[in-house]
N, C-alpha and C positions, 0 to 999 in steps of 0.2 A: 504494500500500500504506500504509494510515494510520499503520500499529504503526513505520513508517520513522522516525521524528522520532526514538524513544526508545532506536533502535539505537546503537552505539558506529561511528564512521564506516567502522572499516577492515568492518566486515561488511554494509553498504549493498550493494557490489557482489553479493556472492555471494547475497543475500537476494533483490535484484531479479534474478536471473539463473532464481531458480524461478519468478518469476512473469512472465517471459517464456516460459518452458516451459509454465506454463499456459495461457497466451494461444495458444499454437501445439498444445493440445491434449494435452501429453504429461501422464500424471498423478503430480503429486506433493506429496506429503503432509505438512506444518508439519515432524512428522516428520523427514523427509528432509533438508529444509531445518537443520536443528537441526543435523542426523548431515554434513551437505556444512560448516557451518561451523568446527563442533569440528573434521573431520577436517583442513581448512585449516591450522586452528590446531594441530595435532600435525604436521604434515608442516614447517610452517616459514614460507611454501613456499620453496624453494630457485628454482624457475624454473615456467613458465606450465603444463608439461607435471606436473611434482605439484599443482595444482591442476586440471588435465583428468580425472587418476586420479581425483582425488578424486571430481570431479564423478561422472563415471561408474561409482562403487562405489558412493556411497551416492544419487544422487539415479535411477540404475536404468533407462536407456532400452531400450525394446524392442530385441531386436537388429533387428528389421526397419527399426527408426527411429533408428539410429545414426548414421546419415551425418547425418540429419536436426537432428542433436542434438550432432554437432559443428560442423555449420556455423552454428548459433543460438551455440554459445559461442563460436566461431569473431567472430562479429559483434560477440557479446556485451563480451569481451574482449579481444580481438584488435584491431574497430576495422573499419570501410568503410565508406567512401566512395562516393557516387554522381556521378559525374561529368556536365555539359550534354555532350548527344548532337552529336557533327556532324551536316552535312547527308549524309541516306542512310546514319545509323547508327539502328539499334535506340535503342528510351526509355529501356532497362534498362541502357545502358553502364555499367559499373564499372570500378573499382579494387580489386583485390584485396588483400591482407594477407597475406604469410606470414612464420612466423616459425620457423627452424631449431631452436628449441627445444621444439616440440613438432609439426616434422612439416612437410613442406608444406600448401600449402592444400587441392588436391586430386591424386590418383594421377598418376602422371606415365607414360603407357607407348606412348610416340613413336617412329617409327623414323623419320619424318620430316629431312629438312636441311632447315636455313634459308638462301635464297639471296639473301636480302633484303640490303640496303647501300645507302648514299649516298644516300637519301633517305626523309624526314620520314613516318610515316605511323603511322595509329590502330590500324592492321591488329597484331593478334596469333599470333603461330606459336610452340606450344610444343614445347620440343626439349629433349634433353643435349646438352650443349656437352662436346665432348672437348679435353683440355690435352694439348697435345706435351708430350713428358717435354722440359723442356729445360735445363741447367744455371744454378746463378745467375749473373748479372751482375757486373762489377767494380761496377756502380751498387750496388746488392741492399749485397752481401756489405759494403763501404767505409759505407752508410747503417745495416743491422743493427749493425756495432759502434760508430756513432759515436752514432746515434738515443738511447740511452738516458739519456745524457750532454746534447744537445739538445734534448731534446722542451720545448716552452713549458711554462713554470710560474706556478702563483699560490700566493698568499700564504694559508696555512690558517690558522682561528682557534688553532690550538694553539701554544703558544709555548714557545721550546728556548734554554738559553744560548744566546750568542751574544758577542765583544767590542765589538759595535757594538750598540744596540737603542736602539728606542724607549721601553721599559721600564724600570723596578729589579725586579731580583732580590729582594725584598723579604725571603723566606723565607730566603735563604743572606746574607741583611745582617743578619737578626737572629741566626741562627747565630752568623756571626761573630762579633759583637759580643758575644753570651754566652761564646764560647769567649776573647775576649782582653779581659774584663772593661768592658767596653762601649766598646772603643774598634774605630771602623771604619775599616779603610786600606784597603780597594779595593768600586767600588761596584759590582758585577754586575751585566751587564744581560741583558736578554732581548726577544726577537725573535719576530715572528711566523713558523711552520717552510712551508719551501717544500714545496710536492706538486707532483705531475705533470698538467700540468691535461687534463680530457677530449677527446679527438679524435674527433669524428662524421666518416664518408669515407662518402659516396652518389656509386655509382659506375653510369655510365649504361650500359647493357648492350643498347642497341635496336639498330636495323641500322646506323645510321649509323657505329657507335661501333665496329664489328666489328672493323678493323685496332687498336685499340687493348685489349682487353677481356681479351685474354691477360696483358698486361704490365703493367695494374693492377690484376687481382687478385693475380699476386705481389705485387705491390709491397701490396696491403693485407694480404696473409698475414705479408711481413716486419713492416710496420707495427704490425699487431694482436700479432705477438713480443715485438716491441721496446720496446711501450708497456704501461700499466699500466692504462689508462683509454682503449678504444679501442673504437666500434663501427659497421660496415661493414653498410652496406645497397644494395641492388641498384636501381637503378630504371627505367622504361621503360614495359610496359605493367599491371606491378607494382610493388608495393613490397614487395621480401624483406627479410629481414634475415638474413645469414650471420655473426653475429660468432662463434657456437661453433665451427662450422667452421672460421673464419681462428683458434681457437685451437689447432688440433690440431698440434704439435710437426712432424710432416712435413707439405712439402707439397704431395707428391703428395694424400698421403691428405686434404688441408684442401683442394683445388682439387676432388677426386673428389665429395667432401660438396656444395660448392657446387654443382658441374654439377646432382648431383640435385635439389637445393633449389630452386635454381633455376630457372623454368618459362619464360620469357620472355624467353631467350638470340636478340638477335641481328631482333628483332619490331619493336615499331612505336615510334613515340616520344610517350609522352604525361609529359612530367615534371611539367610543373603540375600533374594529376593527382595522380602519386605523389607529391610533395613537401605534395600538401593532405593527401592520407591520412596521411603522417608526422607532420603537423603534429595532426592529429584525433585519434591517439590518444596519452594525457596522459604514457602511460608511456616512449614514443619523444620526443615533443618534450622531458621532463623530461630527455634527455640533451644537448639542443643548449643549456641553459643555462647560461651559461658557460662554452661548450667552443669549442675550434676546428672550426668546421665547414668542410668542405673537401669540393667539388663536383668532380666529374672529368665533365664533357659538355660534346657541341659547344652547347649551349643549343640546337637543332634542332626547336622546338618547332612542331606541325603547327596552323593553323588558328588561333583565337582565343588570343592568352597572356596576357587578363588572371590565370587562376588559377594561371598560372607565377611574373607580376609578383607575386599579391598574395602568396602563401606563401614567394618569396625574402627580399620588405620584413619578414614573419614573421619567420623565421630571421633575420634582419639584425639584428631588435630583444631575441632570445632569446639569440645566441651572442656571444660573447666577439670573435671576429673569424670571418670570411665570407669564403673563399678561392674563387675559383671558376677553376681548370686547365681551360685546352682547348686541342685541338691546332688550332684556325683562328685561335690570337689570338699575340701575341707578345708582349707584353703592355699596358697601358689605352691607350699610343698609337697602337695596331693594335686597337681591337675588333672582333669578327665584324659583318657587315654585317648581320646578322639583325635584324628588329624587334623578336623575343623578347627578345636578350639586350640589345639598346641601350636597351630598357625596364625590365630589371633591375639595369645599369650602377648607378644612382645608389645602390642598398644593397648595392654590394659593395663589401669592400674591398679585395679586389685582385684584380685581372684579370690571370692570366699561362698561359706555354705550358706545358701538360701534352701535349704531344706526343710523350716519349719517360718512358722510367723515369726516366732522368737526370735528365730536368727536373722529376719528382717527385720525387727525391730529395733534388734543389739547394735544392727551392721550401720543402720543408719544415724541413731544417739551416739553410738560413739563419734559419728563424725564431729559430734559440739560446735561449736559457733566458731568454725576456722573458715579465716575470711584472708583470699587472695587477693 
C-alpha cells in the first residue's frame, strides 16, 4: 500500500488489515477503512475484542463470510505460526492463537475424554477439562498472603523521597533555603520508586503434564490475585492465553473460564511450537521483557527441539530471569535426561522441582523482593 509511509505508525496495522481483506476478496471501501480507524480511536481500545467490534461495525462482512473474516483478523492480529511437519503429518501443521479476550479460536463442543498421558506426542484432542471443586491449600492460602509483600521488584524511572538516595532533592533544598533565608541544614535525597516487576507463567497442559495441570492452574489463579503484573498462558498443542480469566475474584468461576478457553487440555506436546508462536506475536513477547518468566513443563518435547532450543535462548535474552519448574528434575544437579531440555539447560537460569504447589510456592517466595 504506497499511501503507508505517510501514515502515523499506531494506524499501519489496522490500515493493512483492509487490504488483507481485499486480497481475500471481501469488499471494502477507503471509506470503511477511515470509519475502522477513527472508531479504534474512540473506543480506546481497552483490549483486542473493542477493536474486533470495531472491525466488524464498520469495515461490514457478509454474515455468510464471518467466520471467514474472523479468522483473517484472527491471523491478522492475533498472530500464527506455521510449524515443520513431522514425518506422516499433514504440510499445513499449525499452531494456533487464542486469546481469552476476545473469545477462543474456534467453537469448542466436545463430549469427548482425553485418555492421553505419559507420553510425548503431536496428536491433538480437544476437550473441557472439569476442576474438582477442591479447597485451598495450606500452600495457596500461606503464598496468597505473603506473595504481595514478595513478589520480585525493579527499580522504576520515577523517583520518591527517600533517607538514602542516589539523588538531591533539589526542589525541597531550595525551599528550604528560601524559607530559613538561604541557609541549608538537611540535604534530601531521592530514590528511584520500586514496582512490582512483571511475571509471565506458561503452563504446559498436554498429556504428559495431566497429574499436574489441576494444581497449577490454582496456583496461577492465586498468582495472577496476588500480583499486579501477571500473565498466564496455556501451552501444548496451542498457545492460549487465560490471564482475564485467572483475574476473576473466585475460583471456581476463573478455573470454569479457562476449561472453556481452553481447547487443548491434556493433547499432545508441541512446546517449541507454542513458545515460537508467543515469541511471533510483538504484543505477547512485549510482556517477557523484563519480566520473570516462569515455565511449569516436563520439557517432553516430541521429535526434533531445535525450535524449542531456539525460542527458550529467545526468552533467555528478552526476560529478566528464566525459571523453568518441573516435576522430573530436583533441581540443575538432577536435570531430566531428555535431549530437549539438556539443550535448553544453558539459557536457563534455574532448573528446579515444580512437582507439587509447595514447591511452587517455595520457588517463587524465595525469590523476595530482588530488584534488578
Amino acid at each position: 500500500m504506497s499511501g503507508l509511509e505517510s501514515l502515523p505508525r499506531a494506524a499501519e496495522p489496522f490500515v493493512k488489515f483492509s487490504g488483507l481483506l481485499r486480497e481475500n476478496g471481501f469488499a471494502v471501501a477507503p471509506e470503511q477503512t477511515i470509519s475502522f480507524v477513527e472508531a479504534v480511536g474512540l473506543l480506546g481500545p481497552a483490549s483486542m475484542n473493542d477493536i474486533h467490534r470495531a472491525a466488524r461495525a464498520t469495515l461490514a462482512p457478509q454474515p455468510e463470510r464471518r467466520a471467514e473474516f474472523d479468522k483473517l483478523f484472527g491471523w491478522h492480529f492475533m498472530g500464527r505460526t506455521v510449524a515443520a511437519p513431522a514425518p506422516g503429518e499433514p504440510e499445513d501443521d499449525e499452531i494456533l492463537v487464542g486469546d481469552d479476550a476476545i473469545g477462543d479460536v474456534e467453537p469448542l463442543d466436545t463430549e469427548d475424554v482425553s485418555e492421553s498421558g505419559g507420553e510425548a506426542t503431536g496428536s491433538e484432542m480437544l476437550n473441557v477439562r472439569r476442576f474438582a471443586e477442591v479447597a485451598e491449600t495450606a500452600a495457596l492460602r500461606h503464598f496468597r498472603r505473603a506473595a504481595p509483600e514478595r513478589m520480585p521488584m525493579r527499580k522504576s524511572y520515577r523517583r520518591v523521597p527517600a533517607h538514602r538516595g542516589a539523588s538531591l532533592n533539589m526542589r525541597k533544598v531550595l525551599r528550604q533555603a528560601v524559607q530559613r533565608d538561604g541557609e541549608v541544614i538537611e540535604l534530601p535525597k531521592l530514590d528511584r520508586k520500586m514496582r512490582q516487576r512483571r511475571i509471565v507463567l506458561l503452563v504446559d497442559v498436554s498429556g504428559s503434564m495431566k497429574q499436574q495441570t489441576d494444581g497449577y492452574l490454582r496456583f496461577a489463579h492465586v498468582l495472577t490475585r496476588a500480583g499486579r503484573h501477571v500473565e498466564v498462558f496455556t501451552i501444548g498443542t496451542r498457545l492460549t492465553r487465560i490471564t482475564r480469566a485467572m483475574k476473576l475474584r473466585n475460583r471456581v468461576q476463573a478455573l470454569a473460564r479457562s476449561s472453556s478457553t481452553v481447547a487443548d487440555w491434556d493433547g499432545g506436546t508441541r512446546l517449541g511450537d507454542a513458545l515460537q508462536a508467543f515469541l511471533a506475536i510483538p504484543r505477547y513477547a512485549s510482556f517477557a521483557r523484563g519480566a520473570l518468566v516462569v515455565v511449569l513443563s516436563d520439557g517432553l518435547e516430541r521429535g526434533d527441539h531445535t525450535a524449542m532450543t531456539d525460542a527458550v535462548e529467545q526468552l533467555s535474552r528478552l526476560a529478566w530471569r528464566l525459571i523453568w519448574l518441573t516435576p522430573l528434575a530436583a533441581g540443575r544437579d538432577q536435570p531430566p535426561e531428555t535431549a530437549a531440555m539438556q539443550s535448553v539447560m544453558p539459557f536457563i537460569d534455574q532448573l528446579d522441582d515444580g512437582g507439587s504447589v509447595q514447591a511452587l510456592c517455595d520457588r517463587l517466595l524465595a525469590l523476595g523482593r530482588e530488584a534488578v
